[in-house]
N, C-alpha and C positions, 0 to 999 in steps of 0.2 A: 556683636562682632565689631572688632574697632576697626579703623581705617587702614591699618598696617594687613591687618587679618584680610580686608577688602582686595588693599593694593596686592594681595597675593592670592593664596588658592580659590578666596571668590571672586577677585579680580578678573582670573582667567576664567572662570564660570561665568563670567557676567560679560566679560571680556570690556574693552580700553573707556575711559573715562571720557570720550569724548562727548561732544555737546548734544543734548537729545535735537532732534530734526521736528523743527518745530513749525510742520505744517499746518493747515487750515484745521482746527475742532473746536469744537463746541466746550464750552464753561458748563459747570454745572456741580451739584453735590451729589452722596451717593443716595437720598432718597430721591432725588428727582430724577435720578439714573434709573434708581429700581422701578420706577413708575414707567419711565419711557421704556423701560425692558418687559413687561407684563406682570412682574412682581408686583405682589401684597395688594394688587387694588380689587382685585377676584377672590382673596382671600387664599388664594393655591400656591402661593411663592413662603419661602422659608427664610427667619434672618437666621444670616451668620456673622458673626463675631471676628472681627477682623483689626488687625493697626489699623485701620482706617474708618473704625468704627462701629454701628452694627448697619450691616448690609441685607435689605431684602433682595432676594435672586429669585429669577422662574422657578416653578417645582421641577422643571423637567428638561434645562437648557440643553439645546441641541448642538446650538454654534458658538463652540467656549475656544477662546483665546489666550495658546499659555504664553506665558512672558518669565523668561531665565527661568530657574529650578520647575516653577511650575508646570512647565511641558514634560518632565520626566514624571512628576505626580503623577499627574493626569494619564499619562499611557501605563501607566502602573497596575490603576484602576482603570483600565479599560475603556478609555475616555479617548479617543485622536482629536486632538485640536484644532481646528477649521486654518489656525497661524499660530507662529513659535518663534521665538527667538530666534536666529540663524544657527543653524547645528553644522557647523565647518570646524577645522582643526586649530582655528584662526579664536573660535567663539566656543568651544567644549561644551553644549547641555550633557553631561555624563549619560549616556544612554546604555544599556544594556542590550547586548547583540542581536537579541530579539524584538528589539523593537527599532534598532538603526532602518534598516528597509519601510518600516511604517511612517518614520516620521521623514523620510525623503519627499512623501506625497504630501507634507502639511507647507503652507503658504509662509515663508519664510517675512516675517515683520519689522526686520532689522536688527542690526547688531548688537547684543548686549542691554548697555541701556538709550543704547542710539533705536527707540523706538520711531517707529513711522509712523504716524498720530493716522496721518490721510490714508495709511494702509491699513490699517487698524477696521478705520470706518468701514474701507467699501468692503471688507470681508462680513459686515453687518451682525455682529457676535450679540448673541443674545447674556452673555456672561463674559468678562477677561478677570483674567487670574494671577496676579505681579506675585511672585516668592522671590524677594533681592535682600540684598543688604541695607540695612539701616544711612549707610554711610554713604548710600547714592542716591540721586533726586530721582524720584519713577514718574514724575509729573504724573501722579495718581490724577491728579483734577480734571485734566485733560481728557485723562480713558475714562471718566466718570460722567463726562459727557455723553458719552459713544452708548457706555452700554451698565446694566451693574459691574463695580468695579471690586472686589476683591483682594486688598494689598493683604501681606502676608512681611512684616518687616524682619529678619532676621539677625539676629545677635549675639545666639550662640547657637553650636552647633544643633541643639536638640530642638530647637525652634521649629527644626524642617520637620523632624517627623510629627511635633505638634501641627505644624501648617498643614498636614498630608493628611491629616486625619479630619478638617475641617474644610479642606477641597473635598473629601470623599462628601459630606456633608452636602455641600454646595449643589453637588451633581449626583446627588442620589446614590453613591455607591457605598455606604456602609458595609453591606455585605462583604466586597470585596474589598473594604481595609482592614476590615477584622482577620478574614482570611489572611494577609498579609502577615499584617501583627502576629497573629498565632504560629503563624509554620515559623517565624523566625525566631518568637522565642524557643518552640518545639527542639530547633534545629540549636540555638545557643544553648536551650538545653544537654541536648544528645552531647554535645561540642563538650562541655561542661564535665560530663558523667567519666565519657569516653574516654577525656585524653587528662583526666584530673592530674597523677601525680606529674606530667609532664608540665602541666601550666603553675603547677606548684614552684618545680625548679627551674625555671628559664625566666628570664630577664628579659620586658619588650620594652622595646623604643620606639618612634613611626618620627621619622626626622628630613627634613628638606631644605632646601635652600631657594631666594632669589637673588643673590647675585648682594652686592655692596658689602663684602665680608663678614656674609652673617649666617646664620644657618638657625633653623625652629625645631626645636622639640615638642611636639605634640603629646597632649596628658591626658589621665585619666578621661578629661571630659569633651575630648574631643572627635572630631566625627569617626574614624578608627578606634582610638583609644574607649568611648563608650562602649565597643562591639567586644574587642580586647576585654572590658569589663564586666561584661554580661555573660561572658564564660568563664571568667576565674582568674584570665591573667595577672600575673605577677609582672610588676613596672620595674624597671629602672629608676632609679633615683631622680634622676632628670624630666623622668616622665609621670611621676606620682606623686601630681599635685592635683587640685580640683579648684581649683579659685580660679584658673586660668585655662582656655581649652588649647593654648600654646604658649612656649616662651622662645625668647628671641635671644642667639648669645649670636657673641662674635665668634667669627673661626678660628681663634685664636683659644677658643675656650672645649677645642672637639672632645677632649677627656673628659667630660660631664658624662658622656655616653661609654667611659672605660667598663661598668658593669652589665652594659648592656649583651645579652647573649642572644641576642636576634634584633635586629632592624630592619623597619618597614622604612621604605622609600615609595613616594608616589610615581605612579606609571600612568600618563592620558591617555585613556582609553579610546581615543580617533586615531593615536596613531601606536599606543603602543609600546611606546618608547617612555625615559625618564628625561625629564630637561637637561637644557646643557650645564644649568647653572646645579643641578644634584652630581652631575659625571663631573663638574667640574669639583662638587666638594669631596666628592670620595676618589679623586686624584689627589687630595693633601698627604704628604707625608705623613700628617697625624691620624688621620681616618684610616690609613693603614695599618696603624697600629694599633687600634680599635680588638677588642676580643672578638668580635662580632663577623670584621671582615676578615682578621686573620682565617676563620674557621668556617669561611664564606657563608654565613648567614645574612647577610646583607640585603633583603630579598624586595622586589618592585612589588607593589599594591595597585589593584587599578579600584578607581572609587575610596581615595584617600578625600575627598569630601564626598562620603555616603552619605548622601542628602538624605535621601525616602527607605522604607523599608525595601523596595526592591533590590537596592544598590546594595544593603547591609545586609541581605538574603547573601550575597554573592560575596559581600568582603568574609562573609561566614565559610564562606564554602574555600575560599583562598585559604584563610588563618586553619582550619582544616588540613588542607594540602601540607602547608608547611609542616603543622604536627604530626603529621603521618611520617616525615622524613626527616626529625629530629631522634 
């Protein structure tokens, strides 16, 4: 994920770049972590495989601490997190409605990657669990101290459901990431069978803006656009590439998307809405002229960074909705 990709939709997942809060912890690596945590010295803890190396963790941690994307894993798989990133409209962990009320009761850690070292500690996690961007510092060292540490570096979008499958791992929950995995390919099946000749002739796009006269196209390989691709959709031009999980034009360039016959636009799911900087681009004169919005196809997505299979169960069940009213 490069740092453009950062300063945008994982930006706001991870939310502002500011200085991590670098109160009193402990130095340390991740095996001397996993030793203070009760891993590998009893022989009962299990290494996982992490950007940060290979990490032994408890067989059976109790009190796991997720950090950005990884609080959504984790309550995926059935796991509530002892602390979490802040989930406000301000910091977006994209949660799913059924688990918003559960993770109100989880101990809020700080903002983003403004983690709180001292917070961290006294919630005494026997496992933390960092899913962020490459392109920001998780001062891993620090939480390495605390407890076994688990980074999970992210750099394209399919990272996440590889990291989600290896949290499952961590904490025991195979079972229920298989289950995951399966219903969703079942379900991009069904998707697939159902609405064939439909996905045959329609044109998709999944396109947004942050503001500085520019607007993205998101492709094939990106976190929508894979889901799009696992039922059969048919791209846009603009949007069927695979080397890149976005491109960036000026708004000057809105006609790239002329053949698009459906566009996604992202919707945050805390509040529900599309940014100002999307209402802003689809008030262009040229966006209007768009095939897409002429014939109001223009349609909001929530979980336009479908991080884990949970999210992409439900961006399934949206891309659904739409074909049923095509």
């Amino acid at each position: 994920m490069n740092p453009r990709a950062a300063r945008g939709r994982t930006a706001v997942a991870l939310a502002g770049a500011a200085a991590l809060l670098t109160l009193t912890a402990c130095g340390g690596n991740s095996s001397s972590a996993s030793e203070a945590g009760g891993g590998g010295k009893d022989g009962k803890g299990r290494v996982i495989e992490a950007t940060n190396g290979k990490v032994t963790v408890p067989a059976a941690p109790k009190r796991v601490v997720g950090i950005s994307y990884a609080t959504g894993a984790l309550l995926d798989l059935g796991v509530e997190p002892v602390g979490t990133s802040a989930i406000d409209e301000n910091n977006p962990v994209e949660l799913l409605p059924s688990q918003t009320e559960r993770a109100k009761r989880i101990t809020s850690i700080g903002s983003g990657i403004e983690t709180n070292i001292e917070k961290v500690a006294s919630l005494k996690p026997d496992l933390i669990v960092v899913e962020g961007a490459t392109a920001f510092d998780w001062n891993v060292k620090k939480l390495e101290g605390i407890a076994p540490t688990l980074y999970f570096g992210i750099k394209t979008p399919v990272d996440l459901l590889n990291a989600q499958e290896k949290i499952a791992q961590a904490v025991g929950k195979e079972d229920a990431f298989t289950k995951l995995k399966t219903d969703y390919r079942q379900k991009a099946e069904k998707i697939k069978n159902t609405y064939g000749d439909k996905l045959k002739s329609v044109n998709w796009a999944v396109a947004s803006s942050y503001g500085n006269g520019e607007f993205i196209v998101d492709t094939r390989t990106s976190w929508v656009g894979r889901i799009l691709a696992d039922v059969g959709a048919k791209f846009a031009k603009a949007a069927d590439d695979g080397k890149e999980h976005e491109v960036t034009y000026s708004q000057e360039k809105i006609e790239v998307l002329s053949d698009a016959d459906v566009i996604l636009v992202p919707r945050a799911a805390a509040t529900g809405e599309v940014s100002k900087e999307v209402k802003e681009l689809q008030d262009k004169p040229s966006w209007k002229l768009l095939k897409a919005s002429k014939d109001n196809r223009v349609l909001p997505v929530t979980y336009a960074t479908a991080d884990r299979y949970g999210t992409s169960i439900d961006v399934l069940d949206q891309i659904e909705k739409v074909l049923k009213g095509l």
